[in-house]
N, C-alpha and C positions, 0 to 999 in steps of 0.2 A: 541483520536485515529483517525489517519487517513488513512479509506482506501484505496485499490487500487487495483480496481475487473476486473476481466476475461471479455468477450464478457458476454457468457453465464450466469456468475452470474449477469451481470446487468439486465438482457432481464427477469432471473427470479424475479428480487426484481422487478422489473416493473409488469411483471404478477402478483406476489400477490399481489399489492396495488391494482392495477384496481378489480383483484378477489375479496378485500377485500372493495370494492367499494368508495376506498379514492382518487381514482384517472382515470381518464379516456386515452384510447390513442391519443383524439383530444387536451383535456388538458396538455397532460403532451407535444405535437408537439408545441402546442402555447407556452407554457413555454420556451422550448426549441430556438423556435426562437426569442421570446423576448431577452431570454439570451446571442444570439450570437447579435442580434444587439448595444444592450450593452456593450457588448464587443469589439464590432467595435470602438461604438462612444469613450469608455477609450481607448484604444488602439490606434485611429487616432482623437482627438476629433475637430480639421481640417477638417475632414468630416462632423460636423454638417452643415455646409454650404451647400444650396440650389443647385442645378443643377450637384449634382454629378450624374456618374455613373456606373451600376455595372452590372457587367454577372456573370450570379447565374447559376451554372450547377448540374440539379436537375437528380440522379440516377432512378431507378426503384422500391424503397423499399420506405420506413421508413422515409432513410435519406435523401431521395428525397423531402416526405415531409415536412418537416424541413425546406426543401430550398424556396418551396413554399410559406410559412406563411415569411420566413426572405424576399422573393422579394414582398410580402403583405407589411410589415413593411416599408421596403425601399422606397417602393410607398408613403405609408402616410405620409412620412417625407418628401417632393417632388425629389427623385431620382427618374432617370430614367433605367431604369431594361431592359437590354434582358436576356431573358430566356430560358436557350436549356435544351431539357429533352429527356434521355436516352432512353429508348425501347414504348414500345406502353402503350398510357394512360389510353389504357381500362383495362390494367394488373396491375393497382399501385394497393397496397394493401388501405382498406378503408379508412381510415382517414387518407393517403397520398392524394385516391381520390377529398375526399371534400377538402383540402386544394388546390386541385389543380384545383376545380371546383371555389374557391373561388377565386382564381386569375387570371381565367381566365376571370371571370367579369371585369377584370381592364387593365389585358395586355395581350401579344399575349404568345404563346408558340412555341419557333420554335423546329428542330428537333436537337437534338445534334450528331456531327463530331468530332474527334480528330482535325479536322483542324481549324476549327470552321469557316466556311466561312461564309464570310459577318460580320464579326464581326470588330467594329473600335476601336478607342480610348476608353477604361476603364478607371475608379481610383480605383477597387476593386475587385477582383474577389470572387465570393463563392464558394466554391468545396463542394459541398453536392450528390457528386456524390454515393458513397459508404462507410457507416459506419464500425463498430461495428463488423458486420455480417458477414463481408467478407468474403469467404470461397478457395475463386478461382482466379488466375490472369486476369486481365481483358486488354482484345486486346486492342491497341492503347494509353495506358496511357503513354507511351515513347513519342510518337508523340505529346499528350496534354501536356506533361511537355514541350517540347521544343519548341511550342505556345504559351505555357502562359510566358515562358521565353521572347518572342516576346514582348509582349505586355507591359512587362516592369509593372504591379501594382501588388501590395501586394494582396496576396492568403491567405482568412481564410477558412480553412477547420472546417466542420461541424460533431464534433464527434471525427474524429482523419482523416487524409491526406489519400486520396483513393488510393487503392492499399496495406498501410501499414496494416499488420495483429497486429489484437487490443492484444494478448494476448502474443507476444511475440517482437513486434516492428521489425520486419525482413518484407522487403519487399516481396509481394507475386509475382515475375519478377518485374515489375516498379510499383512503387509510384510516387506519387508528393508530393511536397515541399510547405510547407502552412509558412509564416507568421508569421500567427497568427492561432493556433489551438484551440478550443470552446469544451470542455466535458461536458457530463450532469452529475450531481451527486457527479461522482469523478471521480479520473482519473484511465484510465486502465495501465495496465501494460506494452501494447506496447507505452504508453506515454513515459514510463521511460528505456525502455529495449533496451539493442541492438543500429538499427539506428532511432528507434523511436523520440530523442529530435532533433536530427540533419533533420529530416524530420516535425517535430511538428512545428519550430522557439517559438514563446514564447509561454505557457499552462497557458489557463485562466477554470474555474471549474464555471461552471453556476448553482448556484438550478431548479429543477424544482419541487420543492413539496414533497419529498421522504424523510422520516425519519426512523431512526432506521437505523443499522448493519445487513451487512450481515456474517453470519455465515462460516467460515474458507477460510475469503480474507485475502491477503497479506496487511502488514501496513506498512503503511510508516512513516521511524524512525523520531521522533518527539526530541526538548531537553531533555536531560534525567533528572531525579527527583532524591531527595534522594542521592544525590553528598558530603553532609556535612559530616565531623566527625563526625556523632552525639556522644554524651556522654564523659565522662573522660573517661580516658585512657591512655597507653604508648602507645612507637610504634609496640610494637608486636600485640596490641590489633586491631590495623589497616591494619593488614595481612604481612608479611613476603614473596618477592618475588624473585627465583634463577634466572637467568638470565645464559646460558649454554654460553662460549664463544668459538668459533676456537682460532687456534693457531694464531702465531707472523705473524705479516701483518694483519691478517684475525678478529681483534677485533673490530673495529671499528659498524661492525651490530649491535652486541650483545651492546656495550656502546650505541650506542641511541635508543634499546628498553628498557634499564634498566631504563635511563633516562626517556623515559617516563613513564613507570613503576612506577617511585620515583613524576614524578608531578603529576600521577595523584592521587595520594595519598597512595599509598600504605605502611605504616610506616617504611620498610626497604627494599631495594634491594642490593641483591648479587650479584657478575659476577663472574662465577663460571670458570678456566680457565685453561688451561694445563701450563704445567709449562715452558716454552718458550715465553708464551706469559705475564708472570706476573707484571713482570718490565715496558714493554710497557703502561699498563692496567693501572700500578698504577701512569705513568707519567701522567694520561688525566682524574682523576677522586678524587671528593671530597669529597662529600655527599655519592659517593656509596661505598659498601662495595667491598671489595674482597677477595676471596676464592682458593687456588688450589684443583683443579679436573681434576688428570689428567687421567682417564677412569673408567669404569664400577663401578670398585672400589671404587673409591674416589667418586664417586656421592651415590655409596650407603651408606659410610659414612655418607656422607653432611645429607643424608635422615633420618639419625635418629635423626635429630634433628625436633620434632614434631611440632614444631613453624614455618617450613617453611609450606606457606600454598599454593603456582603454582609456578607453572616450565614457563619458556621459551625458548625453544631448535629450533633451526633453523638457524636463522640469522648467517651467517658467521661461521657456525661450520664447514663444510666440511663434504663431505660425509660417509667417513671413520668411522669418528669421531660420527656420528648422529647414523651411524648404530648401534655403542657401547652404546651411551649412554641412546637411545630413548627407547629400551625395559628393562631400569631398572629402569627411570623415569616411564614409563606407570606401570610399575607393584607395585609402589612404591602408585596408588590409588591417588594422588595429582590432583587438577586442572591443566591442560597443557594446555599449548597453542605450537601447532608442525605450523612452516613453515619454507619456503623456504628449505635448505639441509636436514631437516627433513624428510619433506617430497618427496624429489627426492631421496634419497637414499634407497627408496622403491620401486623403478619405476619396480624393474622386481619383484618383488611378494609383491602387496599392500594387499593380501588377508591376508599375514602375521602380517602387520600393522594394518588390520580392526581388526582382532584378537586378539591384543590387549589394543586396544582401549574403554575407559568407559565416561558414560555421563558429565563425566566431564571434557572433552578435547575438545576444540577449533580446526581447522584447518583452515587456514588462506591462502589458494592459490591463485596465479593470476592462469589465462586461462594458460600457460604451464605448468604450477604444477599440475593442478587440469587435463590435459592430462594425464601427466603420471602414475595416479593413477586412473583415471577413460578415459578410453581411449574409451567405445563404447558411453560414456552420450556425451562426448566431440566432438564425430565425430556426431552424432546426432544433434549439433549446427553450424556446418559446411555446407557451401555448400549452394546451392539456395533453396529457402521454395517457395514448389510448390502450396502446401494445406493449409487450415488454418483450427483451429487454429495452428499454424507452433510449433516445441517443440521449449519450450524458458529457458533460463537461468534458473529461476524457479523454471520449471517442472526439469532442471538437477541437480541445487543443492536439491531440496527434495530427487532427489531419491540417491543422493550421498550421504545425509546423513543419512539416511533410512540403506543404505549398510554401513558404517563406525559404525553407534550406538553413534553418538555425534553431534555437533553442527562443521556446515559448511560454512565459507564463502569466498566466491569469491569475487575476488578483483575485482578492475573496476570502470570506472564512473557510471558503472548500478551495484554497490555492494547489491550481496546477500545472503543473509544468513536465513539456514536452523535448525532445529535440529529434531529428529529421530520421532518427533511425525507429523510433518507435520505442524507446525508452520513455515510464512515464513513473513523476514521484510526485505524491500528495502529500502536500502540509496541511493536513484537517484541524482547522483551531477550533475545534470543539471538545466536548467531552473537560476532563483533566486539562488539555491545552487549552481550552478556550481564553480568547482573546481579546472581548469586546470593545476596550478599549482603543485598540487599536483604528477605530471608524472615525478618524478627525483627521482634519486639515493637513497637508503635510506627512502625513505618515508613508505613505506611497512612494515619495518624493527621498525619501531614507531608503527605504528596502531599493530602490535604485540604487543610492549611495552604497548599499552595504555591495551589492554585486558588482559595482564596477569596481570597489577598495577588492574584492577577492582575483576577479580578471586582474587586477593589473599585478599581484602578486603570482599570478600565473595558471589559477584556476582556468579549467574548461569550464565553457558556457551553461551544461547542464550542470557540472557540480556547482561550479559558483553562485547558481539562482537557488539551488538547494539549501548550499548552506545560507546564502544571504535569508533566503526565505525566515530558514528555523531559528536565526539568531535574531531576527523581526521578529518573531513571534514570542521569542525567551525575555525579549528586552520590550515588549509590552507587556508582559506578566510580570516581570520582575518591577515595573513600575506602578502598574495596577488602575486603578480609578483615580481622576481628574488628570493620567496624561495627557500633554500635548506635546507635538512631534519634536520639537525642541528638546523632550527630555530621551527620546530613544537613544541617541549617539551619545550621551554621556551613560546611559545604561550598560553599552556593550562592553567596558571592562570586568563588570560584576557577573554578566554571561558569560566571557571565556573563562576569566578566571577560576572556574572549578572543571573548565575542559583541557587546561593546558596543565599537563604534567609540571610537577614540581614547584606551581604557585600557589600558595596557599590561601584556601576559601574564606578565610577571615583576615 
């Protein structure tokens, strides 16, 4: 399990170790700068060479300190350091102090300026300006970002890039733009959120001594386990799953989420279809099955049959169409997974839809879906974050799922996902995971498919959007540049296949 903690919950797990006397705050500042110079040397290891050097711009807190032990470090490897440090040094908090009394045995400390004058040729910059704790915009970081742009060398920020709020990655007015960004512990969640990666450049995770979990952080989706058939069995015994299709033109959504539905194991999939669209349906498919349903009625038929075990309603049904079908699926008790027409054809009374909706339903919106159904969590992530910690995706889907009574995720390269207890997991396709490919036609319309093929094998609704998530995201990389969604569902055997014991990776 990996997590991925708030400001506050770090600053606590830090407090209780020191409390519990396993850790000190001078110990845990040397660790921490050990860890970024490390990260320097992997990251540029070019730089082990003699006569580099660096301007370290050391804040008023903590993570000023930090900066001071890294331009210690730098000295002892023969770099040469100039050092500008933010407000008056009789104010650093204590074990910023002594690190800052420690270096100044060795070099000078001048005053820090957005402009930075007097400053020459660099090959490094640190920004240890303001961590973690950031609360508030800070004057002149516009003007320091388009200095150091001046200067032309690569920025590691100390913690996560000054100005960006840690708990939701929104800049608080300006930020800077780091390089290379250095976390202690783990990483927080403005690593992952929002314009957090795009302001981080690459996230490297330093220890500094801290063991054990913290109690109800976000985690970040890991490969998933437990993928195999296990046991004998037919295909019913591997879950049965309906796939809700629109009419003629409009099939096309619905066949490649059934498709993914069918690879990723689900032992049968249906496209359930009005009758216009049947012919078309049955020209473009093999393995899957097909059904007509052509309204309320004919899906309540299909539903007595006990062996279906989730629905899929959204993709390319139309809205008309969603509004008929969606409340005799939901009342029908089945795992569902509701997106895209689904869910917009609720847009003027979602109160009606949270109504009835049960813990075992999925919703699956991008940012305008998850608008028209939650239109004050949504505006609430708009607009410029004055204060910190700023509200962040997060904190929107908890309380979106909180108010629906099921498991909720939001789409996006900072995908997240909720369910009504306050468990929360982040698929950040950035960094190493990043994903871009993934931003075409269709693709949405799968990572449904992939969730409802895990519901009907018996997946719960949080694990299921989990792992549906991460195996979206494995089978966009695994395909790379010029996918298009048609190719994800034939991907996903190359993505289990090195997660299921005993099949072999070649």
């Amino acid at each position: 399990m990996t997590q991925v903690l708030t400001a506050a919950q770090m600053r606590r797990f830090e407090q209780d170790a020191m409390a519990a006397g396993t850790a000190t705050g001078a110990t845990l500042m040397e660790r921490a700068g050990q860890g970024v110079v490390e990260a320097i040397q992997r990251r540029w290891p070019q730089m082990r060479d003699l006569q580099r050097r660096a301007l370290i711009l050391c804040g008023p807190g903590n993570n000023g300190g930090d900066g001071f032990v890294i331009a210690r470090l730098l000295h002892g490897l023969g770099w040469q350091v100039d050092l500008r440090l933010m407000g008056d040094p009789a104010r650093l908090p204590p074990d910023a102090a002594l690190n800052h009394a420690r270096w100044c045995a060795l070099g000078a400390v001048l005053p820090y300026a957005p402009d930075l004058p007097g400053c020459g040729a660099v090959d490094l910059v640190v920004d240890a300006l303001f961590g973690t704790g950031l609360t508030r915009p800070v004057a002149g970081l516009d003007q320091l970002a388009r200095r150091l742009a001046q200067l032309s060398a690569p920025v590691v920020a100390v913690d996560i890039p000054s100005g960006l709020c840690a708990d939701s990655g929104r800049p608080l007015g300006a930020a800077l733009q780091a390089d290379l960004t250095v976390s202690f512990h783990s990483a927080k969640l403005g690593h992952y959120l929002a314009a957090g990666p795009a302001h981080c450049g690459d996230l490297q995770i330093a220890p500094i001594g801290l063991e054990g979990a913290v109690p109800g952080a976000a985690e970040l989706l890991e490969p998933p386990q437990g993928l195999d058939k296990a046991g004998a069995g037919h295909k019913f015994s591997h879950g049965h799953a309906l796939v809700l299709s629109g009419g003629s033109g409009r099939s096309g959504a619905a066949r490649l989420a059934a498709r993914a539905a069918l690879r990723v194991g689900a032992g049968l999939v249906t496209l359930g279809a009005p009758p216009n669209a049947l012919q078309e349906i049955a020209c473009q498919i093999t393995a899957l099955m097909l059904t007509r349903i052509a309204d309320a009625q004919g899906l309540s038929a299909a539903l007595e049959d006990p062996r279906l075990t989730a629905l899929c309603l959204g993709p390319g049904l139309g809205l008309e169409r969603a509004r008929d079908l969606v409340p005799v699926a939901l009342k029908s008790g089945r795992a569902c997974v509701l997106d895209a027409d689904a869910l917009s054809a609720f847009q003027d009374a979602p109160d009606s839809l949270f109504g009835a909706l049960h813990e075992g339903c999925v919703l699956t919106p991008h940012f305008g879906e998850f608008t028209r159904l939650f239109p004050d969590l949504a505006a609430a992530l708009q607009g410029e974050a004055l204060r910190g910690p700023a509200y962040a995706r997060v904190d929107a889907v908890r309380e979106a799922a909180a108010r629906a009574g099921c498991t909720i995720l939001l789409k996006g390269p900072d995908t997240v996902i909720a369910d009504p207890t306050g468990r929360i997991a982040l698929h950040g396709a950035a960094y190493a995971m990043a994903a871009p490919w993934l931003a075409t036609a269709g693709s949405g319309d799968v990572l449904a498919g992939l969730i409802t093929g895990l519901l009907a094998r018996g997946r719960g609704g949080f694990e299921a959007a989990g792992q549906g998530a991460w195996l979206h995201g494995a089978a966009g990389r695994h395909c790379g540049p010029g996918l298009i969604a048609e190719d994800l569902p034939e991907a996903i055997p190359a993505v289990l296949r090195p997660l299921i014991s005993g099949v072999r990776a070649d």
